[in-house]
C-alpha positions as CSV (number, residue, x, y, z in Angstrom):
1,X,71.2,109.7,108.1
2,X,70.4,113.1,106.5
3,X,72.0,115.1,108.8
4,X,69.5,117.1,110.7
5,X,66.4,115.6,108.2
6,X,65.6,113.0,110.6
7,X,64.5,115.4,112.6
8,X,62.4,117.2,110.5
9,X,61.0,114.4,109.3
10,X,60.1,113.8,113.1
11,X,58.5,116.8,113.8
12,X,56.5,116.7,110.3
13,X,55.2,112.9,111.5
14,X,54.1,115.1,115.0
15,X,52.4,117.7,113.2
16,X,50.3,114.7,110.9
17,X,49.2,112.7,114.1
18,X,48.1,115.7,116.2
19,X,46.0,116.5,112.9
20,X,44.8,113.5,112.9
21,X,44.0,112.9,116.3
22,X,40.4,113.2,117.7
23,X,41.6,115.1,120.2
24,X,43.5,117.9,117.9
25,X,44.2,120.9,119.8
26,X,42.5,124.4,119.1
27,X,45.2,125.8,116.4
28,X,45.2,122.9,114.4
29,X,40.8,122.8,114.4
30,X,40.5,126.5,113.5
31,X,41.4,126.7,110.2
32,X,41.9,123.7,107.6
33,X,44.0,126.3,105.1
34,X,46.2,126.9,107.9
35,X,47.1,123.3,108.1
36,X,47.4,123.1,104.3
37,X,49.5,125.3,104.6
38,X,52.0,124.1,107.0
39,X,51.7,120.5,105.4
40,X,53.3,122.7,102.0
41,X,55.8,124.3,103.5
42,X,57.6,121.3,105.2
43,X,56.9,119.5,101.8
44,X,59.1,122.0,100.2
45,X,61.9,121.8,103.3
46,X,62.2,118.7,103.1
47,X,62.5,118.5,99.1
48,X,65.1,121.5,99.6
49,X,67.2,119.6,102.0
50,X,66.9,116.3,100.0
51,X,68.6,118.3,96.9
52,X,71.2,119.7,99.1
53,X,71.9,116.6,100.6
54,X,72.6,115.4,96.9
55,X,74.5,118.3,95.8
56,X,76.8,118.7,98.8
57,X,78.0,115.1,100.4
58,X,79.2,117.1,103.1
59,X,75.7,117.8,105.0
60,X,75.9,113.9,105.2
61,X,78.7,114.2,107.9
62,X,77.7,116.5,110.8
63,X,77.4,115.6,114.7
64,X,74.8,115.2,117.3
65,X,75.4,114.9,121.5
66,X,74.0,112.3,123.0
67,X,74.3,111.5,127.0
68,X,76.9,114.3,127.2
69,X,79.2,112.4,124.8
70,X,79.6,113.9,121.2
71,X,79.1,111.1,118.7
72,X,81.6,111.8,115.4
73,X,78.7,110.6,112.8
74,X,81.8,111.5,110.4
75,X,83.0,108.1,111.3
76,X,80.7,106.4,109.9
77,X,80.5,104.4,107.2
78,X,77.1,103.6,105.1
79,X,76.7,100.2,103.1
80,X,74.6,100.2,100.2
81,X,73.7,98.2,97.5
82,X,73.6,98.7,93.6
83,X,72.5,96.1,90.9
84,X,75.6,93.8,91.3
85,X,77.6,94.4,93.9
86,X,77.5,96.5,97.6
87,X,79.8,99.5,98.1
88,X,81.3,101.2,101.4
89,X,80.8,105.0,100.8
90,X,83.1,106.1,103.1
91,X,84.9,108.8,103.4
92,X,86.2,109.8,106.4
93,X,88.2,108.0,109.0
94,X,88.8,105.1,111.6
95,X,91.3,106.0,114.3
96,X,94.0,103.2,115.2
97,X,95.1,102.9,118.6
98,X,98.5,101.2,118.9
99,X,99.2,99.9,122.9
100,X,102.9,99.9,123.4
101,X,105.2,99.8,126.2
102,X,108.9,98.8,125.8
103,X,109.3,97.0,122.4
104,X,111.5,99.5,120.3
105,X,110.4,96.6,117.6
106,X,106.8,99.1,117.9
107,X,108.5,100.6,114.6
108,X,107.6,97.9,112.7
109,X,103.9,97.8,113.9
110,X,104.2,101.7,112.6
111,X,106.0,101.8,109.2
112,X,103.5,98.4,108.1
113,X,100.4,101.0,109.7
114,X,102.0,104.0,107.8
115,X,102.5,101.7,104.5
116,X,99.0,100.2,104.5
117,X,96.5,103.0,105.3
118,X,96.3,104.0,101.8
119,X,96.4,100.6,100.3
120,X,92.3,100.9,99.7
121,X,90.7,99.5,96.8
122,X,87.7,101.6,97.6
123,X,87.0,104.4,98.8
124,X,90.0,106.2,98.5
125,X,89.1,108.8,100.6
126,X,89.5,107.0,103.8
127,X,91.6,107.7,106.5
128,X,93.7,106.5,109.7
129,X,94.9,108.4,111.7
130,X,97.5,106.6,114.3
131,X,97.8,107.2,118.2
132,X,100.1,105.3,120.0
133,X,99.8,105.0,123.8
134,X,103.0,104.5,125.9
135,X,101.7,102.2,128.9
136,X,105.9,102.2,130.8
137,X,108.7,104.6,130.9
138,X,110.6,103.3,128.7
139,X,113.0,105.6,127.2
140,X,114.5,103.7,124.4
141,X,111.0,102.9,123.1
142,X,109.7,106.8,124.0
143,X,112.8,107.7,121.8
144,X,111.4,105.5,118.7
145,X,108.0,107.0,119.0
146,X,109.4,110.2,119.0
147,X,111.1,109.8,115.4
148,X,107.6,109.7,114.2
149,X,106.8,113.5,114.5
150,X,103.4,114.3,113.3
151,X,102.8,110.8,111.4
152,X,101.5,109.8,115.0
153,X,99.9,111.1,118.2
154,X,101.3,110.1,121.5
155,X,100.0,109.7,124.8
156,X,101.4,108.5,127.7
157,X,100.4,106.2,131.0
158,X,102.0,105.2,134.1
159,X,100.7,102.5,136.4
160,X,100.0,104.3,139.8
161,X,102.6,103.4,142.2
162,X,100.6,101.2,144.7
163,X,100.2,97.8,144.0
164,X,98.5,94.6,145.8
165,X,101.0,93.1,147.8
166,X,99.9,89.2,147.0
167,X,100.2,89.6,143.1
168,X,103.1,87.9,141.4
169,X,105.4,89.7,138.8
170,X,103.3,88.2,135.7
171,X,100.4,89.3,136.9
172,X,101.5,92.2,137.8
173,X,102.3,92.6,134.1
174,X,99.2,91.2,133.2
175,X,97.3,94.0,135.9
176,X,99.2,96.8,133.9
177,X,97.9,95.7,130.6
178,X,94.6,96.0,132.0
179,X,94.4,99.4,133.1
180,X,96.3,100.8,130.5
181,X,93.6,99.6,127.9
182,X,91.3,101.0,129.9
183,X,93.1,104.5,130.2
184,X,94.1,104.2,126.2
185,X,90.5,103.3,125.1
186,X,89.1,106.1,127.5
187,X,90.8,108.6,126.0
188,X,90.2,107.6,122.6
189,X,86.0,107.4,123.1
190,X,85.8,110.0,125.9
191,X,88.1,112.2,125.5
192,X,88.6,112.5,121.9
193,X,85.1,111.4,121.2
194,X,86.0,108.5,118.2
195,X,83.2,106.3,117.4
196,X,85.1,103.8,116.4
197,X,88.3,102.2,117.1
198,X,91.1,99.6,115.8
199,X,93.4,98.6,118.3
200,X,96.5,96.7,117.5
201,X,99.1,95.7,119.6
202,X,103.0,96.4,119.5
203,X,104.1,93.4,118.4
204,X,101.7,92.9,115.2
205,X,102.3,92.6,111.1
206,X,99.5,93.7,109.1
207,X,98.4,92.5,106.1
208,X,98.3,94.7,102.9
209,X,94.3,94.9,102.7
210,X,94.4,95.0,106.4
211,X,92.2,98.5,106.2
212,X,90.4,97.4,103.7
213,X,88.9,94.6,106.2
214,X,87.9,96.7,108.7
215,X,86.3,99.5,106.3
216,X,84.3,96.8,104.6
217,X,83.2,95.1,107.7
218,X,82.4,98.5,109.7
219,X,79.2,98.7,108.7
220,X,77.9,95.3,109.6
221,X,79.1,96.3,113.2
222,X,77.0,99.5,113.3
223,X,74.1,97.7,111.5
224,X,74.0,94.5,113.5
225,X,73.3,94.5,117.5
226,X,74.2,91.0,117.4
227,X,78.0,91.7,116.8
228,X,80.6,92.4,119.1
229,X,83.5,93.2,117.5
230,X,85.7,92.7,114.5
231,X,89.2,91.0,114.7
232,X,91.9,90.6,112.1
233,X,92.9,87.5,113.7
234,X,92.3,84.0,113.1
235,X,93.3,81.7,116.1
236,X,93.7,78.7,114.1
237,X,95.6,80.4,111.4
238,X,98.2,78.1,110.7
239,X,98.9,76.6,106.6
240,X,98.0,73.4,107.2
241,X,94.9,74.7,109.0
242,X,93.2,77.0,106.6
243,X,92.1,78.0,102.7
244,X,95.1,79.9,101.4
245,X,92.6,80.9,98.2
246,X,89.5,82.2,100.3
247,X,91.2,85.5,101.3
248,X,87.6,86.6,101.0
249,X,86.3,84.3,103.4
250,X,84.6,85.5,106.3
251,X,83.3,84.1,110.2
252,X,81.0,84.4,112.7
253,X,83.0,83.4,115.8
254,X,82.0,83.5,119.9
255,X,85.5,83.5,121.0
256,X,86.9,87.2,121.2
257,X,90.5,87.3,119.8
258,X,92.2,90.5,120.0
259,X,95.2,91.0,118.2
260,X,93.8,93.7,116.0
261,X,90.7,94.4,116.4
262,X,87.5,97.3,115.9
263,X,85.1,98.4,118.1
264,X,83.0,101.0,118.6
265,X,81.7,103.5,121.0
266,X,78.3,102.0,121.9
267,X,80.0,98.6,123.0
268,X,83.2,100.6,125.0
269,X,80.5,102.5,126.9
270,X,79.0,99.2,128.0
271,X,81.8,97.3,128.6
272,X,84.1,100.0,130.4
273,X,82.0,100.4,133.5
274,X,83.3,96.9,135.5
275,X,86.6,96.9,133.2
276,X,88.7,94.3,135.4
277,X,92.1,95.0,137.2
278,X,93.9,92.3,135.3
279,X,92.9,89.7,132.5
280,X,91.1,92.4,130.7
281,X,90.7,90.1,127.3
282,X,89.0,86.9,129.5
283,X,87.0,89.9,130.9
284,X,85.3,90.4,127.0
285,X,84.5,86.8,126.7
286,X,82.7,86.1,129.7
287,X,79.0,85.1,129.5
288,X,77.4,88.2,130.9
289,X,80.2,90.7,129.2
290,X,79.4,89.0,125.3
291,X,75.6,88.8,125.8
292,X,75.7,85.9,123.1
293,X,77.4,88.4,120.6
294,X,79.8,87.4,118.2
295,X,82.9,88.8,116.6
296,X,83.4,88.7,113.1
297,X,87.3,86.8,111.9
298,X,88.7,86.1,108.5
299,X,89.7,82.7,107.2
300,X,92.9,83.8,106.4
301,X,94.6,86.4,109.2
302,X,95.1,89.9,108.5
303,X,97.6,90.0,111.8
304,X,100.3,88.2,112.9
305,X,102.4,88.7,116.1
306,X,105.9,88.7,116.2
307,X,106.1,89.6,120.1
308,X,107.9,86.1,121.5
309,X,108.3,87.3,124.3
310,X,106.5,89.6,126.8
311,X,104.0,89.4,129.9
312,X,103.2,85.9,128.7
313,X,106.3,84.6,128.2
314,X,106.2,83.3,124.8
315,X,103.4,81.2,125.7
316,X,101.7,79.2,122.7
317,X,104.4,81.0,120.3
318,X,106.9,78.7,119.3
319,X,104.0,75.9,119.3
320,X,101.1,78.0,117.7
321,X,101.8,81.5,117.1
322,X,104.9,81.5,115.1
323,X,103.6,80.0,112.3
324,X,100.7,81.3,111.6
325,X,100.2,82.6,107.9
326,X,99.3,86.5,106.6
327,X,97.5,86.9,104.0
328,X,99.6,88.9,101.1
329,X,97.3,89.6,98.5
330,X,95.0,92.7,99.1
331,X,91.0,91.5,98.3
332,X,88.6,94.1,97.7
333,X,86.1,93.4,100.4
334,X,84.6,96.7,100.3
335,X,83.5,95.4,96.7
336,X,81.7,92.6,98.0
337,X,78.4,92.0,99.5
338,X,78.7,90.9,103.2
339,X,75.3,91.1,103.9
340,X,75.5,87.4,104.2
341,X,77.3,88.1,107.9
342,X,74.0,89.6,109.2
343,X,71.6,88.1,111.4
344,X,68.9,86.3,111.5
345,X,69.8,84.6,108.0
346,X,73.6,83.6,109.2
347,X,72.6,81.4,111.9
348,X,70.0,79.4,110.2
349,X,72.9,79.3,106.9
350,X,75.6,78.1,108.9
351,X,73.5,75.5,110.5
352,X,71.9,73.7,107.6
353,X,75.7,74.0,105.9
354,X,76.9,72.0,109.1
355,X,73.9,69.4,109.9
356,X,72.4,69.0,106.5
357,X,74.9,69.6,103.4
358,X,78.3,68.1,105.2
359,X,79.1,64.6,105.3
360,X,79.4,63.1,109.0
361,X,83.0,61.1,109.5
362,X,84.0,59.0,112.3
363,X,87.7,60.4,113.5
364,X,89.5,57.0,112.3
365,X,88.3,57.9,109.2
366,X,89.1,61.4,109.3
367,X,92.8,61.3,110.6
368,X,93.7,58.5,108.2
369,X,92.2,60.7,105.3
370,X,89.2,58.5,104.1
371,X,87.0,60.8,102.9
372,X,84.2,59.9,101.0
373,X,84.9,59.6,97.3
374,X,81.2,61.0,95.4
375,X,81.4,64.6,95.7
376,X,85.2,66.2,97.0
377,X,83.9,69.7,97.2
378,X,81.0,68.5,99.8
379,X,82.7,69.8,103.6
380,X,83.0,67.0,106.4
381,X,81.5,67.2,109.7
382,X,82.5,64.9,112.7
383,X,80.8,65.3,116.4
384,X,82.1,65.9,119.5
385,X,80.2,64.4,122.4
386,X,82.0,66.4,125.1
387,X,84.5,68.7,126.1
388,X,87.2,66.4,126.4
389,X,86.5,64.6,123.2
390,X,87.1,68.0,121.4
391,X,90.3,68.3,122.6
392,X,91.3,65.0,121.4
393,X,90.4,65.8,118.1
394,X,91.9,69.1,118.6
395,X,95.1,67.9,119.8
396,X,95.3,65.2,116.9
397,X,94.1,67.7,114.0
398,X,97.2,70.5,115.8
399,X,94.2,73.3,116.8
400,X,94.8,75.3,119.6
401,X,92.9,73.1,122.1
402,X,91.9,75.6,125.0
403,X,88.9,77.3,125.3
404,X,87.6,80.8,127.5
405,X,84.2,80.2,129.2
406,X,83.9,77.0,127.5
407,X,84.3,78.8,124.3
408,X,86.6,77.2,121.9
409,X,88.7,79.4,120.0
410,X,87.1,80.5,116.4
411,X,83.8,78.3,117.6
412,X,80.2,79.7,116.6
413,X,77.1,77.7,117.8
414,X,79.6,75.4,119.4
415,X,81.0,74.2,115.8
416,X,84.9,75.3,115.0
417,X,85.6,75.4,111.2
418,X,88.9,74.3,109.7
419,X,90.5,72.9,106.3
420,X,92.2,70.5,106.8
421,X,93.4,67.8,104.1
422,X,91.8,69.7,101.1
423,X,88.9,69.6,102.8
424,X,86.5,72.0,104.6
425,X,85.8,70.5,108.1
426,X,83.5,71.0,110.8
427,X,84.4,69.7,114.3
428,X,80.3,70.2,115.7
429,X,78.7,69.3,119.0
430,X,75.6,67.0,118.4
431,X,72.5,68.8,117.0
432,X,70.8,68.8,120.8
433,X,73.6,71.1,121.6
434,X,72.7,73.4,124.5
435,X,75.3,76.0,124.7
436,X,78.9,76.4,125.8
437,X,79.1,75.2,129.7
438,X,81.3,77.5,131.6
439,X,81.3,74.7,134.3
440,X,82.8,72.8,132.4
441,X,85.7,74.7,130.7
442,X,89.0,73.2,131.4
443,X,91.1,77.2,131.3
444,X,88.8,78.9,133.5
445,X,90.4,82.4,134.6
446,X,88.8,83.3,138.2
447,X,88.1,87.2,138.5
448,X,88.9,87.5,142.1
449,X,90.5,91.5,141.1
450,X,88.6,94.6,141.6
451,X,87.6,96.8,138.7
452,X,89.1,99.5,137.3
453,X,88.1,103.2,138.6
């Protein structure tokens, strides 16, 4: 937006319908010079401000107040397009909120952050500024953090001391974690007034082009109502699960993953006001918290957790997590046209690619590797007629088999992409598909917790 020509422009469409209206009022009827005249002298405003704009890119990055909240318009980014390629001209910044609480190992979250922020193909001007919130007092931790002098800003949260007495230790753990995202996050877009945010998590490796992910995809999040977030992550991420070559592959997907991930202000603002008192990532992915919105992951993960252990207790590492890959080679999405992640088109796209170009395969077939022999670049589809039946092919194909409000992980429009024996796959639900069926999801969390004040 041209700062304050939007505006302007406004007030100059205002001015054209009142003289145009049969109704026009008395100063507008006396004199037709008069109005000549003040059509002539916006004209020229709004040429002045249009050559200003060009001249100094500054005026591009002022701020407005809206609901008593400042909105940074400095944060973001504009996608446009040129003959052959779209750009990302941004060039100011995307705070990162690191949550930590007692993993001294946060140092290598931070020197990977502090490596990789200017490790942009384009624009170089970009730039990410690191807070780190302390959620326990832990001192050995507290004394890590504090090595990092100005390269980081530090804030601190303690759980208040009162506690339900019928919660076990893990969930008390899991009851911390919730309210300090809630504190951290608050502070970030209320106090601080970002408009965007990447959150990463203690006990995460980036990748190299991990920035240039999120700068790229930025836009499409601002752009697209239909989005819910972008995540770094790919919960299916393992070798023998995934494309190494399509580091410029992108997803749709309906299961919120975390474990570095972007929002922004418009979506915290909804979301914060019945922020649950424990399970705050189930919280995201129920039905009437997503809204049908979907969260944008990569084919090959730009994160990877090294926490084994912690609130969870390992669980899913040694079997899933450990493993999974990290991309190494920076790809230069803000080079690339993404557009093709927009709605409407990406629906209809993904749907004709699943029921109409890929080849349908019974699971004998699949799991012994007969796949059909005329065309080896043509993707694979084979149908799951329940629940149950997708785990089995889950299970037997090693995907992570559980599911959040009926949502499998990485599934959009009920279909989970891998690739798997050379091949890209498709494990789809029949075409009369009517939606995930929360009654029906075998890891249901119960939210039986008040909210967060």
């Amino acid at each position: 937006m041209l700062g304050g020509f939007p505006s302007m422009w406004r007030y100059s469409l205002f001015l054209g319908w009142l003289s145009a209206a049969p109704f026009r009022p008395p100063f507008l009827k006396r004199n037709k010079m008069i109005r000549a005249s003040v059509w002539s002298i916006l004209l020229s405003v709004c040429v002045l401000i249009l050559l200003l704009w060009k001249r100094h890119p500054s005026i591009q990055h002022q701020t407005s107040t809206s609901d008593n909240v400042r909105n940074t318009n400095s944060d973001v980014p504009v996608l446009f397009e040129s003959s052959d390629t779209a750009t990302v001209n941004f060039t100011q910044s995307i705070p990162v909120l690191v949550i930590a609480c007692k993993r001294t190992s946060v140092k290598r979250t931070l020197d990977a952050l502090l490596k990789y922020r200017t490790n942009l193909i384009s624009p170089k001007s970009a730039s990410f500024p690191i807070t780190v919130s302390q959620g326990c007092p832990h001192q050995p931790t507290a004394n890590v953090l504090a090595s990092y002098g100005s390269k980081i800003s530090l804030i601190k949260f303690e759980m208040p001391p009162m506690r339900p007495q019928n919660i076990t230790k893990m969930k008390m753990g899991y009851q911390m974690i919730a309210h300090h995202y809630k504190k951290a996050l608050d502070y970030m877009f209320l106090e601080v007034n970002h408009s965007v945010v990447i959150v990463v998590e203690d006990d995460l490796d980036i990748a190299p082009d991990f920035f240039e992910y999120f700068v790229a995809t930025l836009p499409l999040l601002y752009s697209d109502p239909s989005l819910f977030c972008v995540s770094a992550w790919n919960d299916n991420g393992r070798p023998q699960l995934i494309d190494p070559k399509r580091i410029d592959l992108i997803y749709r997907s309906d299961f919120f993953s975390g474990l570095g991930w972007m929002l922004i202000r418009k979506i915290w603002l909804e979301v914060r006001e019945n922020w649950p008192d424990i399970f705050w990532d189930d919280y995201l992915r129920q039905p009437e918290v997503r809204k049908d919105r979907a969260c944008l992951r990569p084919e090959v993960g730009r994160t990877k957790t090294f926490g084994r252990f912690g609130v969870s207790k390992g669980q899913y590492f040694a079997k899933y997590l450990e493993s999974m890959h990290l991309n190494q080679n920076s790809f230069g999405f803000t080079k690339q046209d993404l557009s093709y992640l927009l709605e409407p088109s990406y629906t209809g796209s993904w749907l004709h690619t699943v029921y109409k170009e890929a080849f349908e395969i019974s699971p004998s077939k699949l799991y012994t590797k007969q796949f059909p022999a005329e065309n080896k670049l043509k993707p694979l589809r084979i149908t799951y007629e329940s629940d149950e039946e997708f785990v089995g092919i889950a299970s037997r194909l090693t995907l992570m088999t559980d599911s959040r409000s009926g949502v499998m992980r990485n599934a959009f429009r009920g279909v989970v992409p891998i690739y798997w024996g050379d091949r890209r796959i498709y494990i789809a639900p029949p075409t009369n598909w009517k939606g995930y069926d929360w009654s029906q999801s075998w890891t249901k969390r119960k939210f039986n917790f008040p909210t967060v004040n």
